[in-house]
N, C-alpha and C positions, 0 to 999 in steps of 0.2 A: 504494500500500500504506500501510495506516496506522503510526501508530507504537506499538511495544507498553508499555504505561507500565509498570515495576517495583510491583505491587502485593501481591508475600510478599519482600521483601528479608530477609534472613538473618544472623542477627550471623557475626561469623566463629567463632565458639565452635559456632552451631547447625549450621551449614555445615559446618563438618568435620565433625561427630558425623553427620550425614544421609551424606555423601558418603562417607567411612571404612568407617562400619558394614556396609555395603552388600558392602564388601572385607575382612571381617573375619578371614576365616581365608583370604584368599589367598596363598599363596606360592607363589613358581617351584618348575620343581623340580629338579631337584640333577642336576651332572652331575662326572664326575672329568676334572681338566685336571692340568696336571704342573705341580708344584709351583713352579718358575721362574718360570711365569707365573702367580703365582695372586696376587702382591701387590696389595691393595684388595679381596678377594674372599671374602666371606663362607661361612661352614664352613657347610655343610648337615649333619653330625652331628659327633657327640665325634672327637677325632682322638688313636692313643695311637700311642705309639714302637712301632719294630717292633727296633729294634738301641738295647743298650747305648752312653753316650757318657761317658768313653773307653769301649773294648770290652777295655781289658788294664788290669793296673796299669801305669803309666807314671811318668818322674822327673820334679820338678815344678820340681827344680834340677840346673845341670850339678856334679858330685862324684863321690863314690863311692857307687855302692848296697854297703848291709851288711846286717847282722842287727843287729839295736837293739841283742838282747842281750851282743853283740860289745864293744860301747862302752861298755857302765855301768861307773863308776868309772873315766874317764877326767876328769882336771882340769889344772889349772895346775901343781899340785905332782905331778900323776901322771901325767904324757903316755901314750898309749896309740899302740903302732906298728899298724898292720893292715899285714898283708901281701897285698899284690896279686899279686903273683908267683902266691905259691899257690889265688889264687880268693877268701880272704878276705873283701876287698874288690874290684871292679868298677867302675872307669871307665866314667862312663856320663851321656848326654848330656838335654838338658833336651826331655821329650816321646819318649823310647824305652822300650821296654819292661823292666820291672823283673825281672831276672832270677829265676828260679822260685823260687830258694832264701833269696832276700833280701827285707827287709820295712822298710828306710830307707833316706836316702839323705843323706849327709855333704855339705854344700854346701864346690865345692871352695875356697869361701879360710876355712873355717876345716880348710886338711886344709897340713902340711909336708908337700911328697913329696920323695923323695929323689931324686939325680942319675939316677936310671934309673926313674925311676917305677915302683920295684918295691914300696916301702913308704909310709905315708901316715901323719904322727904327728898325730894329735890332741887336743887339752886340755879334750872335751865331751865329753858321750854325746849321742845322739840318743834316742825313742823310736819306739815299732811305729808304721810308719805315715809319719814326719816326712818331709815333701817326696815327698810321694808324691800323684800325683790317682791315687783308688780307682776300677776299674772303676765307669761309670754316677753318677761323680759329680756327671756334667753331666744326663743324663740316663739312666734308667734304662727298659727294654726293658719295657710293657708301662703303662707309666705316661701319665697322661692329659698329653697335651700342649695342646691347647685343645678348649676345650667347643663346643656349634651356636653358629651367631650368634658366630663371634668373626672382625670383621675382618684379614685377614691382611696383618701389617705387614713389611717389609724383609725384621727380623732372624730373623722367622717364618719364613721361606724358607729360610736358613741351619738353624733349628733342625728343620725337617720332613727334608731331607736328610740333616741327620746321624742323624737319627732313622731314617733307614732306608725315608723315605716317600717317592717318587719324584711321585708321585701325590695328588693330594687331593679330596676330595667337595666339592662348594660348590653356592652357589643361584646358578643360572642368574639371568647379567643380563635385567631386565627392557627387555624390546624398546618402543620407544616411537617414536610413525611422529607427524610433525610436519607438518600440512598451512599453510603460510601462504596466506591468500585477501585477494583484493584486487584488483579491474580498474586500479588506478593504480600497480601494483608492479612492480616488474622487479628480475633479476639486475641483480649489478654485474656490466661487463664485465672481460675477463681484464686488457687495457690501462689500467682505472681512466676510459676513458670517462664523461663525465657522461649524465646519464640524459637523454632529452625534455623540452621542457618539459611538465609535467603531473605527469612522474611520480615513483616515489620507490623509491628504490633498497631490498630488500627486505633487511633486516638483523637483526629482531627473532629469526626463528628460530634462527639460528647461537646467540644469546644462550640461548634455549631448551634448545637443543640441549644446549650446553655444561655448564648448569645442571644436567639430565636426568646426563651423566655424569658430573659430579661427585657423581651421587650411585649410581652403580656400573651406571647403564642403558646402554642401546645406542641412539642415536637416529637416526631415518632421517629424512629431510627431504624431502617431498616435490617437485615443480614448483609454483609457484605458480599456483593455478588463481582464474577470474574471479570475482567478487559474483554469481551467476545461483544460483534453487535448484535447480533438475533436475542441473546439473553440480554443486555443492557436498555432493547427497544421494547423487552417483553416486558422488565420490571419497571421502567417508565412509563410504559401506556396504562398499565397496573395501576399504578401510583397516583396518576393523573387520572384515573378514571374511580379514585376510591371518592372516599368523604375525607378533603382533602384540600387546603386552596394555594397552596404552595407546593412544588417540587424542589430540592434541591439535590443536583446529582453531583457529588463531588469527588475529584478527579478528574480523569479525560478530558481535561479542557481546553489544552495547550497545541501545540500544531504539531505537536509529538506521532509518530507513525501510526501508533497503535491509541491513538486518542479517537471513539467513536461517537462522542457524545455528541459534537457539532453536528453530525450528520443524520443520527439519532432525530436528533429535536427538527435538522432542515426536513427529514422523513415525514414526522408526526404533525410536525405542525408548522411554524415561522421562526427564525433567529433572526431575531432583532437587533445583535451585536455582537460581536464573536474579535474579541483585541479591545483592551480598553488603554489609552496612552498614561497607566499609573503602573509603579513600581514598589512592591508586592503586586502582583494582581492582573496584570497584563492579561494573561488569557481566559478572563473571566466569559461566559456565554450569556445572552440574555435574552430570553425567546420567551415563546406562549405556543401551549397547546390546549385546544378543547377548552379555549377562553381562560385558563390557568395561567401565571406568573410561572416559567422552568427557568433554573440559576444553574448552570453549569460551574461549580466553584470550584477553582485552581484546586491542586492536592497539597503544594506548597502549607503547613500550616499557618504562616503568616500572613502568604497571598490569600485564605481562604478567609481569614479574618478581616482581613483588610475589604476585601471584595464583599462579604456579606455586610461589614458595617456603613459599604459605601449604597450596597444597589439593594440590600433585603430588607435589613434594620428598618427602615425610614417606611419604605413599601409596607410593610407589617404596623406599624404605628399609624400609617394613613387608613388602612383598614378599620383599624379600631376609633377611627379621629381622635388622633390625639398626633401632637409634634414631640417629637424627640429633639431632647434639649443639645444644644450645642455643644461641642466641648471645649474647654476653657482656654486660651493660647495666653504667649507672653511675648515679647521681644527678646532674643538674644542674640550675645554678640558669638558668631563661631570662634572656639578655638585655634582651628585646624582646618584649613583648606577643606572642599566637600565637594568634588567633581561628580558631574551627572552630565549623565545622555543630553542632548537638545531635544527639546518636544516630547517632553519623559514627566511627569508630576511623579515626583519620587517621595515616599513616607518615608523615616526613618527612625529609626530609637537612637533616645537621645541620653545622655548623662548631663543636667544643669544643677548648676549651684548659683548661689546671689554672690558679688563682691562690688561692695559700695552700694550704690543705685542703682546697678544695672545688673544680668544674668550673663552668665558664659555657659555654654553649652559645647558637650564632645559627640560624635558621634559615635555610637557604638559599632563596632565588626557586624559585619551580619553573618546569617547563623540560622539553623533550624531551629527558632526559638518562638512556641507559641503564645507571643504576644506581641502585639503593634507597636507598644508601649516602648 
């Protein structure tokens, strides 16, 4: 078999827009799961309170509840007794309900009470209201609690609950089925056995995998199946024809002899880009079959990382609507001279430290090393 030379390589700016677009208005679709479990889980519509929070007035310190009115003209030179005894005043504890007839509450160390706790002298007035949380002051019944697209954090859980919502609507995680291919691959064994010699222990997809749900998918991993194209076109139309909205075949992607994926996907369906002008990652594939996203991802474990956080990651978060956050950059100054290709968008790992105001950064060796990082 010949070898297929990279002859429309693709910036990764044009890559995306070809591969994206193509997904433009896809999203899962929504289903309701209970609230408890919904943390990381993006709202598929507006979410509003169905219960008041508090649902009463309640005391906001331990004291006496009164009538504000009760207390004006209470001071230093004019102490004021309330009498408890006759209902007055009310003993009453921090977070209980405010009794019907009263509208403040006297925090108890500015109250003297006397030997029987029948009277309460105090040297202030309070006003309407003072130490009181007001029905729905935390939340109120009918009021928008989060809008679509809002990922669901911790304290979200707490606040749907109190809110009355046992239940929530969300975008179905996207399903993502990972075939690694390779005749020289194997499981690692359960005992940490070494492999034959020849072969190599199959590691990249767990990295995949892991990637995929960190960004709210589901991912299933397939058996590692051999380099042959009859089998590689059998377990991809498989894959692409389960309950499934992503493929990712990783390996065979490069223009390598025995690389059949390209031709696989031009078979089944469309390749949208095949060479993308970044370094990790160049031979990244990027097709559709059967209306499905197919990622043909380098074997390289850094190019495979590099290429899923460039053209998958983002794809799998638009599904769910939601944006994946940026990652952080800084300015520094190279150490070390850092020669690259022309017309190459090259990643690199870096070694930075701060000296003074400014960073210096080294470049590190490259390496089969999986991380971008």
């Amino acid at each position: 078999m010949k070898r297929k030379i990279y002859l429309k390589m693709q910036s990764r700016a044009e890559a995306q827009r070809l591969f994206w677009s193509r997904f433009q208005d896809r999203l899962t679709e929504s289903e309701d799961i209970p609230s408890r479990e919904a943390v990381g889980r993006i709202t598929a519509e507006p979410v509003r309170a169905k219960l008041s929070s508090p649902s009463f007035h309640s005391a906001a310190m331990d004291g006496l509840a009164v009538v504000a009115a009760d207390t004006f003209g209470a001071a230093d030179d004019n102490p004021l007794t309330l009498d408890i005894g006759s209902g007055q005043a009310v003993m009453i504890n921090t977070g209980h309900p405010l009794p019907e007839d009263k509208d403040a509450v006297i925090m108890i160390e500015n109250v003297l009470l006397s030997e029987d706790d029948s009277k309460g002298v105090i040297r202030s007035p309070v006003y309407p209201w003072q130490h009181v949380r007001k029905v729905g002051e935390d939340i109120v019944a009918t009021e928008l609690l989060f809008p679509s697209n809002h990922t669901i954090m911790p304290p979200d859980v707490a606040a749907l609950l109190t809110a009355g919502c046992p239940n929530v609507r969300v975008r179905k995680q996207p399903k993502v089925t990972i075939i690694p291919t390779g005749s020289e691959l194997v499981d690692l064994d359960a005992d940490g056995t070494p492999p034959p010699p020849g072969k190599t222990i199959e590691s990249t997809s767990a990295v995949l995998a892991a990637l995929a749900e960190s960004c709210g998918a589901r991912a299933t991993i397939t058996p590692i199946i051999v380099d042959d194209f009859d089998n590689i076109k059998k377990h991809l139309l498989a894959a692409v024809q389960s309950d499934t909205d992503m493929v990712i075949i990783n390996a065979g992607s490069s223009a390598g002899s025995a690389d059949y994926t390209v031709q696989v996907i031009e078979e089944l369906g469309e390749v949208l880009v095949h060479g993308v002008t970044i370094m990790p990652g160049k031979p990244t594939i990027l097709g559709i079959i059967e209306g499905k996203p197919v990622v043909g991802n380098p074997g390289y474990p850094v190019s495979a990382i590099i290429s899923l956080e460039q053209f998958v990651l983002p794809l799998l978060a638009k599904m769910q609507g939601m944006d994946l956050e940026g990652h952080q950059s800084i300015t520094a100054v190279l150490a070390r001279d850092l020669p690259s290709r022309g017309g190459i968008e090259e990643f690199r790992r870096m070694i930075t430290g701060k000296r003074g105001d400014h960073f210096i950064t080294v470049p590190l060796k490259k390496g089969p090393v999986p991380s971008p990082l």
